[in-house]
N, C-alpha and C positions, 0 to 999 in steps of 0.2 A: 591337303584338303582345299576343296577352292574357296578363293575368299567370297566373302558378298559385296566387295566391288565387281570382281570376275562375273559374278550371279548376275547383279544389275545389268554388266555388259554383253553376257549371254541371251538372256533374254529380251533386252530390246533389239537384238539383231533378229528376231521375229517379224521388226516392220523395217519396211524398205528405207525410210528415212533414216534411219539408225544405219543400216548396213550401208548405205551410200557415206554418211557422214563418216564412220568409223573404215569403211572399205573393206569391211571383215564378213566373211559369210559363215555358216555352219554346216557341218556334212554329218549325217549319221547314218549308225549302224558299220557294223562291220565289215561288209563288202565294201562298201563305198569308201571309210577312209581307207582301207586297203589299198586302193585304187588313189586316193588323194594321195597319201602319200608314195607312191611310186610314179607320180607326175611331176612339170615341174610345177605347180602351184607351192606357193609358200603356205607351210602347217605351221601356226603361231602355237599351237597347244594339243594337247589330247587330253579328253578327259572320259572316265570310265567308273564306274559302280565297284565297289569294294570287291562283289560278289565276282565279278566280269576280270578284276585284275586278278583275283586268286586264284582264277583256272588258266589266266594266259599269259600273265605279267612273263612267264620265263621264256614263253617263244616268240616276246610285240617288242622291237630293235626301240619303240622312240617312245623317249618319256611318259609316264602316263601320272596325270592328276585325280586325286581323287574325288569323285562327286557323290552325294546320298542318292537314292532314287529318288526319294521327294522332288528332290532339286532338279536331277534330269529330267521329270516332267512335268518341271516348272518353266525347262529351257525347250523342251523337243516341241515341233512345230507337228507332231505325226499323233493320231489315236492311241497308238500305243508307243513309248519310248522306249528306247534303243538303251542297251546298257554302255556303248560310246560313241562318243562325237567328237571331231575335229574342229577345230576355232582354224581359219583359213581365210588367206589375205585376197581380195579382189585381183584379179590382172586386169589392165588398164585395155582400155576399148580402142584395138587400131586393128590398121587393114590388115587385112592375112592375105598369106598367099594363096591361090584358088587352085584347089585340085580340079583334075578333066570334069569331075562331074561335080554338080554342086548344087542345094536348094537355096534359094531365097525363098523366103518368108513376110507374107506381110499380115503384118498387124494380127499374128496368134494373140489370142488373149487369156486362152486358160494353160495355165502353167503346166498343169498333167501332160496337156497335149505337148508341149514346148518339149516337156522331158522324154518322150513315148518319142518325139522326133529324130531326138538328137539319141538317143539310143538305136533307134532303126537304123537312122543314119552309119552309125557307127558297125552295127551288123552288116550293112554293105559296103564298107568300105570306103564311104563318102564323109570326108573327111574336113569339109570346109561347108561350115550353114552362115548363109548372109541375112539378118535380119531387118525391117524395116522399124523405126526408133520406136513404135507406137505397140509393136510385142510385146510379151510378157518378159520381164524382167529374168535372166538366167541364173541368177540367186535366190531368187525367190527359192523357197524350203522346198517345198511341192515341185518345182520343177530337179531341184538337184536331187531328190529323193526319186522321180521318175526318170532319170538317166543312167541310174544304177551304176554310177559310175562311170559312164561312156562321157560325158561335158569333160575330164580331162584326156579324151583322145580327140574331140571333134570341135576342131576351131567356130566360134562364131564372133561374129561382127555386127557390130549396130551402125545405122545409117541408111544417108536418105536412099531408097531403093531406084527411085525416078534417076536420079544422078549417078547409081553404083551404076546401073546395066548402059546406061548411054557411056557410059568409061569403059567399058566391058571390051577386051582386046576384039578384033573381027574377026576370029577364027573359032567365038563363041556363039551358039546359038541358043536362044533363045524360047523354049517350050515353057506355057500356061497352062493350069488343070481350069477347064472348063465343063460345061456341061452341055457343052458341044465340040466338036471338031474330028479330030480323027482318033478314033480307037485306039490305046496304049498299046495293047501288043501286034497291031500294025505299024508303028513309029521304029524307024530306022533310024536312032537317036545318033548325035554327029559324036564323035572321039572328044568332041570341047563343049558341055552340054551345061543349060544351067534352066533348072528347071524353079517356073514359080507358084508357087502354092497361095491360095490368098486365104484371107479371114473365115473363119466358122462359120458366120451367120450370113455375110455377103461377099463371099468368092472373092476375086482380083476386082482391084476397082478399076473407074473406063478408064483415069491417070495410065495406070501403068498396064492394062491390056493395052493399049496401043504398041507395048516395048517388048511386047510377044511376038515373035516370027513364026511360032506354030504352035497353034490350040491343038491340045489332047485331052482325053476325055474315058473314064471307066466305064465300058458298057455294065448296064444292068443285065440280069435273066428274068429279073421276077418278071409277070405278068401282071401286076398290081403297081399302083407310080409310089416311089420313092423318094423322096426330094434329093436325096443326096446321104453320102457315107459320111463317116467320121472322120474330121481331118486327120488324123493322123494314122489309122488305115488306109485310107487313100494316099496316105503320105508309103507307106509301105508297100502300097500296091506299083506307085512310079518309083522308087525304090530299086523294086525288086527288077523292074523292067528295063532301068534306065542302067540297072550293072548286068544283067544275065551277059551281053555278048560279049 
């Protein structure tokens, strides 16, 4: 049964303070530790509902703790809690290596979006997301519960974005979603692509549009003005475009 030191230290891994200071994050539900542990991320623990290990303890290979449900949602960061969770160690923030196609990111700030990203991401194939320091944190709950699982197939990296793309080998080009330029599915994307996405409320800032080599852009159909889609549909939409050929 888990202790109420465990308790304490589950639940203040809720706020980000705690999960930086301790290095420890939380995964729930069953698909997703599924997924954690057949990655390598380090699983410090599993813990499960009475109810939860009596129908599965005989077919789940890694130890399992016991929790009440009180207690699980006392810990789950979700509306409704999960009858298991993962206790799971940080991996430390360094450069990855950059597949052909790749999103940078700047300055995402809702977590749903962060996760819906790196889940897309990972449905095409794209494999390497660069982040700018000022996004949402990738432990945050909400964002690892919107990746379903895909955060341990799709590398991300934090750091300054103005300096990652001026480092950016020359055989990488450089595409920005704007709300002008050239129409996405006329973009004859290069073999070494890296595409930037900017913030929710105010797109790429002028810092780093200047490190754009080619603005694209999703035409609308309506006949009525729309400001703009949702990042992270439009993040699917140059997704979809930027793997088709």
């Amino acid at each position: 049964m888990v202790s109420k030191n465990e308790l304490k230290l589950l639940r203040s891994l809720r706020q980000k303070k705690y999960r930086r200071e301790h290095q420890l994050f939380i995964v729930e539900g069953k698909k997703s530790v599924a997924e954690v542990l057949k990655s390598d991320f380090q699983v410090k623990n599993v813990y499960a509902t009475a109810s939860w290990i009596s129908k599965n303890e005989s077919v789940f290979s890694f130890p399992l703790t016991e929790i009440s449900v009180a207690d699980a949602e006392r810990v789950s960061a979700l509306q409704t809690s999960p009858e298991i969770f993962a206790l799971v160690e940080m991996k430390e923030n360094k450069a990855i290596e950059l597949s052909s196609k790749c999103l940078l990111l700047e300055d995402i700030k809702d977590a749903g979006n962060l996760g819906t990203l790196i889940r897309t991401a990972d449905w095409f194939g794209i494999q390497s997301i660069v982040c700018s320091e000022q996004t949402v944190e990738l432990y945050n709950p909400k964002t690892i519960q919107a990746t379903m699982g895909s955060f341990t197939r799709v590398q991300l990296f934090y750091t300054d974005l103005n300096e990652f793309i001026k480092q950016l080998p020359e055989d990488y080009v450089v595409y920005g979603t704007f709300l002008e330029g050239k129409a996405i599915q006329n973009v004859d994307f290069a073999s070494k692509s890296a595409v930037l996405i900017g913030n929710e409320s105010n797109g790429i800032s002028s810092s780093l549009s200047v490190c754009v080599d080619e603005k694209i852009y999703i035409p609308t159909k309506a006949t009525h003005k729309i400001d703009s889609l949702n990042v992270a549909v439009a993040s699917a939409i140059v997704c979809y475009e930027l793997t088709k050929k």
